[in-house]
C-alpha positions as CSV (number, residue, x, y, z in Angstrom):
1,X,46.6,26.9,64.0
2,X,48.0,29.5,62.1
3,X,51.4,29.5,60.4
4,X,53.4,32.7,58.9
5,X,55.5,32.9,55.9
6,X,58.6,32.8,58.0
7,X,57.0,29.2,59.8
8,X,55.8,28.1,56.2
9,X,59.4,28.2,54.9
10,X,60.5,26.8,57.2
11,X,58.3,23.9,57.1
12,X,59.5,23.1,53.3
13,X,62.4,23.4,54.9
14,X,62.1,20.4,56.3
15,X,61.7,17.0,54.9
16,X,58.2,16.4,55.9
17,X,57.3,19.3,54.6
18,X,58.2,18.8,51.1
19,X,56.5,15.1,51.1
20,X,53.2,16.8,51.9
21,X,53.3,19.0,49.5
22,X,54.1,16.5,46.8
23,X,51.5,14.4,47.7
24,X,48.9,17.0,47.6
25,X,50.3,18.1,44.1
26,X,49.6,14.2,42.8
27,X,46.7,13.8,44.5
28,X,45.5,16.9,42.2
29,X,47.4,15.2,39.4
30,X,45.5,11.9,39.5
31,X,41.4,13.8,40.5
32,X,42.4,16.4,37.5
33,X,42.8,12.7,35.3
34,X,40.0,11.2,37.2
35,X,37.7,13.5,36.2
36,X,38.8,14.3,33.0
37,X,38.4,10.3,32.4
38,X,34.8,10.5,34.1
39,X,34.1,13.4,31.7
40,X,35.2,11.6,28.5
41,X,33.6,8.4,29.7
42,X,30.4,10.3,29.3
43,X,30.8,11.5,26.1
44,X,32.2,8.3,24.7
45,X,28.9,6.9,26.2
46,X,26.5,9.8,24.6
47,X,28.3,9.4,21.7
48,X,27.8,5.6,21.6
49,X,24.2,6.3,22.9
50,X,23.5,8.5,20.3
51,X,25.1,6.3,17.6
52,X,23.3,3.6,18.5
53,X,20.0,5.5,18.7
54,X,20.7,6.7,15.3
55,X,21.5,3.3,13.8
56,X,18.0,2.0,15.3
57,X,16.3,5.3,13.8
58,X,17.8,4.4,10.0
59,X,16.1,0.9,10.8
60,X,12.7,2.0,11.6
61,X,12.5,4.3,8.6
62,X,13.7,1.1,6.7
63,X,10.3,-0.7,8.2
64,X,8.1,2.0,7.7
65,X,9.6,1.9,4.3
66,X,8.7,-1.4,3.3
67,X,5.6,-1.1,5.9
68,X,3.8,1.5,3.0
69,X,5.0,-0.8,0.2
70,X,3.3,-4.0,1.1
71,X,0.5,-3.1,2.4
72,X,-0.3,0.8,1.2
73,X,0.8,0.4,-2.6
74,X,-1.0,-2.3,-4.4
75,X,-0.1,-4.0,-7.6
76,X,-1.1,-2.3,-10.9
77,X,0.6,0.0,-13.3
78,X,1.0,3.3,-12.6
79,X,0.1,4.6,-9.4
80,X,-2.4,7.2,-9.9
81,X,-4.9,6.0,-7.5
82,X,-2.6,6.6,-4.6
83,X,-1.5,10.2,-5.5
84,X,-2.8,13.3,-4.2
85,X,-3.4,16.8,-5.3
86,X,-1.2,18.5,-2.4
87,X,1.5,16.3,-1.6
88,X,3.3,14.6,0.1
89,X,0.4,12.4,0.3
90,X,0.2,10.7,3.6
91,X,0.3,6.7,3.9
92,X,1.5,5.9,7.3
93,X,1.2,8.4,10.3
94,X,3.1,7.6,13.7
95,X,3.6,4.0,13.9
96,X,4.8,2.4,16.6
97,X,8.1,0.3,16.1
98,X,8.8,-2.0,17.5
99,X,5.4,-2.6,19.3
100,X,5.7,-0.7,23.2
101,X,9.4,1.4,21.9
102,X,9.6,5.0,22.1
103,X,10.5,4.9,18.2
104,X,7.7,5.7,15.5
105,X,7.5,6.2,12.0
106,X,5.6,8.3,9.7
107,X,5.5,7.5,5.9
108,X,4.7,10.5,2.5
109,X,4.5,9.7,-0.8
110,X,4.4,12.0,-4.0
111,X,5.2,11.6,-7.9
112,X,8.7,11.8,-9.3
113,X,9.8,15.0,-9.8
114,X,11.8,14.5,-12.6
115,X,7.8,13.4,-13.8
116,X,6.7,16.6,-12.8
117,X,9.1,18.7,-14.8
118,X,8.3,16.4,-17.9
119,X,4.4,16.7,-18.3
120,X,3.4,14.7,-14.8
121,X,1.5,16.4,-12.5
122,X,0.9,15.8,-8.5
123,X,-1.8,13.8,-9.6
124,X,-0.7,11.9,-13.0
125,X,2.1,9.7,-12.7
126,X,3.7,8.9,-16.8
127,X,6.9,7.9,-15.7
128,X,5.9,4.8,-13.2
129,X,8.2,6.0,-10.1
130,X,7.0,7.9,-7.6
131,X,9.0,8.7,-4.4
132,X,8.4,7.6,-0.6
133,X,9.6,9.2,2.5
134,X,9.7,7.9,5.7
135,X,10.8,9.9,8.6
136,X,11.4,8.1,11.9
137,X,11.6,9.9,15.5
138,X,13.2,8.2,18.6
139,X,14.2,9.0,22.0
140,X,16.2,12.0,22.7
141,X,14.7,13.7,19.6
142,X,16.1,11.4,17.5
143,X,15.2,11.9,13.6
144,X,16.5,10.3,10.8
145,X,14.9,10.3,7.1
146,X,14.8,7.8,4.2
147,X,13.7,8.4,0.5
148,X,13.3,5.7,-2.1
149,X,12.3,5.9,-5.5
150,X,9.6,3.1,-6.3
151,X,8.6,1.5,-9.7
152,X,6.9,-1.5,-10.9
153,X,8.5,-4.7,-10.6
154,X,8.5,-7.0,-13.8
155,X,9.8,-10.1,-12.2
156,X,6.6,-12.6,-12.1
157,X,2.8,-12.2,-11.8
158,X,1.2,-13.6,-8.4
159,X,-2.3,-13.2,-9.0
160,X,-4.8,-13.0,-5.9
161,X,-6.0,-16.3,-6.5
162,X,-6.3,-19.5,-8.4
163,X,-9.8,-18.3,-9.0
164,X,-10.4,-14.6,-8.5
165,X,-13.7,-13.4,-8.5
166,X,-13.6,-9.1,-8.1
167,X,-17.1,-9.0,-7.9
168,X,-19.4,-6.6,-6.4
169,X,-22.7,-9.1,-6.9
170,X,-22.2,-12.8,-8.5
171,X,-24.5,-15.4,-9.1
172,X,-22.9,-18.8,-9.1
173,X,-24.0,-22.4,-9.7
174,X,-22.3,-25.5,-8.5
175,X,-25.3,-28.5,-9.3
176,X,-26.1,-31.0,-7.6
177,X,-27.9,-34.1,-9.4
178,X,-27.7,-33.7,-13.2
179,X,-24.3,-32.4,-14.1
180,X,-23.3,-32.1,-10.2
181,X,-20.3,-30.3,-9.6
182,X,-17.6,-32.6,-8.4
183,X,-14.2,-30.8,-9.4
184,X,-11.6,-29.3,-8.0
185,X,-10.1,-25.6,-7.1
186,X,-6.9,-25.4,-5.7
187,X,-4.3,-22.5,-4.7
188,X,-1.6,-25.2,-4.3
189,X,1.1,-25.2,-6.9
190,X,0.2,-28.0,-8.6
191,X,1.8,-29.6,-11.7
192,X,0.2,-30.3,-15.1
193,X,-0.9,-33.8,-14.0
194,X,-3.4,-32.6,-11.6
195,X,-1.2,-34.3,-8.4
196,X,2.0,-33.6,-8.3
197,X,3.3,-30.7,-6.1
198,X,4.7,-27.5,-7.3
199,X,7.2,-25.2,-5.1
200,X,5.6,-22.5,-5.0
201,X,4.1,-21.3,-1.9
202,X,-0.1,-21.5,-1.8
203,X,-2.2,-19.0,-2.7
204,X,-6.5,-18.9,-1.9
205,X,-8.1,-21.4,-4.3
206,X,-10.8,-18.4,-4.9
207,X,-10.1,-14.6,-3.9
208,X,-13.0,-12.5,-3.4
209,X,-13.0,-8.1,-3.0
210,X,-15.7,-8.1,-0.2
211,X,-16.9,-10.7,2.3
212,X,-20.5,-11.0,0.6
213,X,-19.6,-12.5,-2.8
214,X,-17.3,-14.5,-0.5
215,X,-20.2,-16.1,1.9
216,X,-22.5,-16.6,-1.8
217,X,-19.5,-18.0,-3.3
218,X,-19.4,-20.7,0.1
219,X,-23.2,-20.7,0.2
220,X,-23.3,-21.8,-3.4
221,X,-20.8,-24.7,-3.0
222,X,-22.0,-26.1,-0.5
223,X,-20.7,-27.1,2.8
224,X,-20.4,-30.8,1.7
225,X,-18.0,-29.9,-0.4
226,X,-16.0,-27.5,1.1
227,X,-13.1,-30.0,0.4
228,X,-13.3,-29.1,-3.1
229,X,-11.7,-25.4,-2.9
230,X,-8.1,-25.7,-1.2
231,X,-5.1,-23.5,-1.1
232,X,-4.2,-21.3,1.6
233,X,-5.4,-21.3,4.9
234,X,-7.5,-24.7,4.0
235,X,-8.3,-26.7,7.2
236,X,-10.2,-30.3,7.1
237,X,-9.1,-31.2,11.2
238,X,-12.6,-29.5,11.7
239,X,-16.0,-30.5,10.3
240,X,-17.0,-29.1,7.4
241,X,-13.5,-28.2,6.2
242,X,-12.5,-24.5,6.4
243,X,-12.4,-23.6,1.9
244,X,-10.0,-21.7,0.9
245,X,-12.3,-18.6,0.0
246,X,-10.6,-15.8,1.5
247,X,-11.0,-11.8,0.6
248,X,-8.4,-10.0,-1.3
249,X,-7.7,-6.5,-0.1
250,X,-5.3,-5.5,-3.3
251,X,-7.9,-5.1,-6.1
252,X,-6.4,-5.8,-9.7
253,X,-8.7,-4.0,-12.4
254,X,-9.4,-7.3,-14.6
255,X,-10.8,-5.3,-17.5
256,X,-7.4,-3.2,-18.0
257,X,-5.6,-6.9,-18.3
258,X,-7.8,-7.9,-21.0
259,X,-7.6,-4.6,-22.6
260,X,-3.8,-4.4,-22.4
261,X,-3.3,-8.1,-23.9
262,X,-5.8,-7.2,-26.8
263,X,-4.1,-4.5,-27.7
264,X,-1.0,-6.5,-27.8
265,X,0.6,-6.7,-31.2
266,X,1.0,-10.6,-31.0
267,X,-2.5,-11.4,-30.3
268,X,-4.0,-14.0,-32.3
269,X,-8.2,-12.6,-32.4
270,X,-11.3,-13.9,-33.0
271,X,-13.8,-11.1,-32.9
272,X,-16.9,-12.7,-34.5
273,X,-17.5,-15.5,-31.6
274,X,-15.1,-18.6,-31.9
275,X,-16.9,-22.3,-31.7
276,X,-14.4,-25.4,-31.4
277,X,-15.8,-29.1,-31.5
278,X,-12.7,-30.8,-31.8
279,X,-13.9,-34.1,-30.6
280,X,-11.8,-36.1,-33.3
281,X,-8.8,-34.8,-33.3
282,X,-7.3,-31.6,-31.0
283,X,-7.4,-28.1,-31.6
284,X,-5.0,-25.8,-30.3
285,X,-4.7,-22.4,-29.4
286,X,-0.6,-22.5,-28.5
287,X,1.4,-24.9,-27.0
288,X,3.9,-25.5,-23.9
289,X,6.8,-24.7,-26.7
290,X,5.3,-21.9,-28.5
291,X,2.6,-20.4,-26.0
292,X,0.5,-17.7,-27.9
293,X,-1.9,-14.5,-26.5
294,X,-5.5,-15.9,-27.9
295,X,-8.6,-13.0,-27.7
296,X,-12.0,-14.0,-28.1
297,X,-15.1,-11.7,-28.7
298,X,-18.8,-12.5,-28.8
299,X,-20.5,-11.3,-31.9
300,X,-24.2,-11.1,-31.2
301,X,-26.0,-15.2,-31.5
302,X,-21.7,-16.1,-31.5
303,X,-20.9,-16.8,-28.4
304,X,-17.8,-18.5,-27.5
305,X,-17.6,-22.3,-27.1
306,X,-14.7,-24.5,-26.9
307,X,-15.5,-28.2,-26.8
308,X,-13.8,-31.3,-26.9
309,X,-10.0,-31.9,-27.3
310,X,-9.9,-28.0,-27.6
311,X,-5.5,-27.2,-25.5
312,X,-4.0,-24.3,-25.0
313,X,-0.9,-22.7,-23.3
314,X,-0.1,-18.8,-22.9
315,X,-3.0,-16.2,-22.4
316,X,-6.4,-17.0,-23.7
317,X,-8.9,-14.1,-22.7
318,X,-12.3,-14.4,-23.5
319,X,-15.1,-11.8,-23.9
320,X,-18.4,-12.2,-23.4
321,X,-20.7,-15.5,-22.5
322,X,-17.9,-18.5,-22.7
323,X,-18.3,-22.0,-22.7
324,X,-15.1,-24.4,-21.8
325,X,-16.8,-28.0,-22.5
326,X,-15.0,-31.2,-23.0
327,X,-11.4,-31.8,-22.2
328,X,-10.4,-28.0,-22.9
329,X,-7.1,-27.9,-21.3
330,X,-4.8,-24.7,-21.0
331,X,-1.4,-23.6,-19.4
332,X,-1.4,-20.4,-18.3
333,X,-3.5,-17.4,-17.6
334,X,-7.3,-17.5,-18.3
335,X,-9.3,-14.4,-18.7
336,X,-13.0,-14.0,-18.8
337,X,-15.0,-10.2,-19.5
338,X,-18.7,-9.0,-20.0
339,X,-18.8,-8.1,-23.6
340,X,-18.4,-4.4,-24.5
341,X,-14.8,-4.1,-22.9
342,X,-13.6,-4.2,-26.7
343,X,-16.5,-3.6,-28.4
344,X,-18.5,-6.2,-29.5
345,X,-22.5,-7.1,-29.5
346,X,-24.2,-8.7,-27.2
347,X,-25.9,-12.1,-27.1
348,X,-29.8,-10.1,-28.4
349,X,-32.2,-11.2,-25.4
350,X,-29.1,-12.1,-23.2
351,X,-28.9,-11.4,-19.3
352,X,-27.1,-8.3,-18.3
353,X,-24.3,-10.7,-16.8
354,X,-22.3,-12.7,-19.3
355,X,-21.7,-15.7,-18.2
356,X,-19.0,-18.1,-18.0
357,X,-19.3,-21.9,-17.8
358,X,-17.1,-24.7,-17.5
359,X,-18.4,-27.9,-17.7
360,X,-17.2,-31.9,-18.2
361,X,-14.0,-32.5,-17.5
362,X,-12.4,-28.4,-18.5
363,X,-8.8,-27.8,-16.3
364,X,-6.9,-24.7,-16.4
365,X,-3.5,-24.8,-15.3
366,X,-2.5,-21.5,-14.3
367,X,-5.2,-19.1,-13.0
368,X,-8.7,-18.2,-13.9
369,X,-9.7,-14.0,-13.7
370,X,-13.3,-13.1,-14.0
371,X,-14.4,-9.6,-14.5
372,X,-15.4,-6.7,-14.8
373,X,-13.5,-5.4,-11.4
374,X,-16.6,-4.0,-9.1
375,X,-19.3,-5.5,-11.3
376,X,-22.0,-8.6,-12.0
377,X,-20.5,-11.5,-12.9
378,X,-21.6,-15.2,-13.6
379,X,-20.1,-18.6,-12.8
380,X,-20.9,-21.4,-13.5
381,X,-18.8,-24.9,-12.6
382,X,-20.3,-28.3,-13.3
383,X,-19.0,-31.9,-13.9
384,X,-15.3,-32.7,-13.0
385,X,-14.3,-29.6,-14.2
386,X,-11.0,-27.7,-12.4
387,X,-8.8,-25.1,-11.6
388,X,-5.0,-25.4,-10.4
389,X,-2.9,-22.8,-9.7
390,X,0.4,-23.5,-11.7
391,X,3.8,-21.0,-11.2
392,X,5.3,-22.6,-14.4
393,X,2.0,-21.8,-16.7
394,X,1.6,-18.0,-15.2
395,X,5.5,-17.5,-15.6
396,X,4.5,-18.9,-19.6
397,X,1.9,-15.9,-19.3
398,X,4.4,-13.4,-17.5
399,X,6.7,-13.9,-20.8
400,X,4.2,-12.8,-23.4
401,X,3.8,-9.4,-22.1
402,X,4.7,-8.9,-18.6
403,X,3.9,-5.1,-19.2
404,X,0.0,-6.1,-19.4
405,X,-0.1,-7.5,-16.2
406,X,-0.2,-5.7,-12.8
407,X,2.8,-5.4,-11.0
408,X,3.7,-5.4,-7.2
409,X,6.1,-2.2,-6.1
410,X,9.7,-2.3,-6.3
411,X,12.4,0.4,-4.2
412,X,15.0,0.5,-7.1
413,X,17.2,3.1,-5.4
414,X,17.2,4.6,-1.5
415,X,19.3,7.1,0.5
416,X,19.2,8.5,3.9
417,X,18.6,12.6,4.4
């Protein structure tokens, strides 16, 4: 039906008229709000999509973040042997996080700067930082970045095991019979009475650097007395006991610790071979109150030989063939090296390895590192002699120089890009 201007007017002439046209003025009115609202409604929700994305993006750089420092940057000094000559030198590439998300994470690392401009190079770190960067990516070409500058953290020593072992060959003797070995190793934080528990979480009673030494280690002991090496991931419900003998991924350079503590300007030395037969009264190289850093060298027929009512407490580091008879007791941190790391001769006629004995009823409290890192070493436990790992004596050790000691990673300062 058609209408003219002359009808038209006369239509909004007319009461009816005017309502329709009202209405369909506010029916405009309210679909101009409606979709307005519908249009904001999907912005507020990108935006919030978006935000949230983002948030979730920060996050997974955060893992990847601490992802490369657990597991890609292992304790020690500087970090050298994880630089590269064309940075950023790549540590994590495109993991998944959270397992089966869309969101993944790639982590760089490369020397300070501020190093660089000083004398550092790409591949020399003097400073001790060096810089991460992880970049995650998310849905929706999400992106966000996070730098942190990592050092070494000074805070307490954790070393790999009560006993570690970084051997690439090792002969080692546990007797039976004559002088059968019938001691104790033990991860378990244990206090200086040999029963009472520590707080500190277990570590592996022995820590190995490869599987083989490992297996020789367990071959050598014995499955009998697989009860005798506890700590973590020790299981007697089955039969023979699963020992706590477990491989160590984050190799420590053993030499470098003996090295740094010798060079120490508090060290007490004894570089001409050091024999102690204190079986009247006790001889002492520190105490709980007044713990001392104690080197001992080999010189030639010299060895070292500590016997009798021979304590200790601090760091006692010993070069070259040892023996720890009697009731030696220490607190702290034990170190044993094949001569020639300071100098030193040689036992003339000796074996290649240098090796280390402990025998009767020797116990030291603390931890017991046997070197060189990647080389032959030579163990030898007999008697009721022992090894506890003790938090309390290794903190004693920490004190003394916690510089000499290798350090897990610390992020002292972050920011995102």
């Amino acid at each position: 039906m058609y209408f003219g201007r002359t009808s038209l007017l006369k239509i909004l002439k007319k009461t009816d008229g005017i309502a329709l046209f009202v209405a369909i003025l506010v029916m405009a009115v309210i679909m101009l709000f409606i979709g307005g609202g519908l249009f904001l409604s999907r912005i507020d929700a990108k935006i919030t999509s978006n935000f949230k994305l983002g948030i979730q993006s920060l996050e997974v750089a955060d893992a990847g973040l601490l992802h490369a420092l657990r597991s890609k940057i292992p304790n020690g000094y500087e970090f050298d042997n994880i630089l590269c000559g064309t940075p950023p030198c790549p540590l994590l590439s495109s993991i998944t996080f959270p397992p089966g998300s869309d969101f993944t994470y790639t982590v760089t690392l490369e020397n300070d700067p501020d190093d660089i401009n000083n004398g550092g190079t790409p591949t020399d770190d003097t400073n001790y930082v060096v810089v991460l960067l992880s970049t995650a990516n998310g849905p929706n070409d999400t992106k966000r970045e996070v730098q942190a500058y990592v050092n070494r953290s000074l805070v307490s020593f954790s070393p790999p095991g009560a006993l570690y072992i970084p051997a690439s060959t090792a002969t080692f003797n546990f007797p039976t019979g004559k002088g059968e070995f019938t001691g104790f190793i033990t991860g378990d934080d244990t206090d200086y009475d040999g029963v009472t528990a520590g707080s500190q979480q277990s570590i592996p009673g022995v820590a190995t650097i490869n599987a083989t030494v490992g297996d020789s280690f367990k071959s050598a002991m014995g499955e009998s007395r697989y009860n005798l090496v506890q700590g973590q991931d020790y299981d007697d419900s089955i039969t023979p006991p699963t020992p706590s003998v477990l491989d160590n991924s984050d190799v420590i350079d053993v030499n470098k610790i003996a090295l740094n503590f010798y060079n120490h300007a508090s060290t007490v030395k004894y570089l001409d071979g050091l024999k102690l037969n204190c079986k009247g009264s006790p001889c002492t190289l520190g105490t709980d109150a007044s713990p001392q850093i104690t080197y001992l060298r080999e010189a030639g027929k010299n060895h070292i030989h500590l016997d009798g009512l021979v304590t200790g407490s601090g760091v006692l580091i010993t070069e070259g063939r040892t023996h720890l008879y009697g009731d030696f007791d220490f607190h702290g941190l034990v170190v044993n090296v094949n001569i020639g790391v300071t100098g030193g001769e040689a036992n003339p006629g000796g074996a290649d390895s240098d090796p280390l004995v402990l025998k009767d009823n020797a116990k030291i409290f603390g931890a017991l590192l046997v070197g060189p890192t990647n080389g032959d070493q030579d163990l030898t436990m007999k008697d009721n002699s022992k090894i506890y790992y003790n938090k309390d004596a290794l903190d004693m050790a920490q004190n003394l120089c916690g510089s000499c000691l290798p350090q897990p990673p610390k992020i002292f300062s972050w920011f995102s890009k």
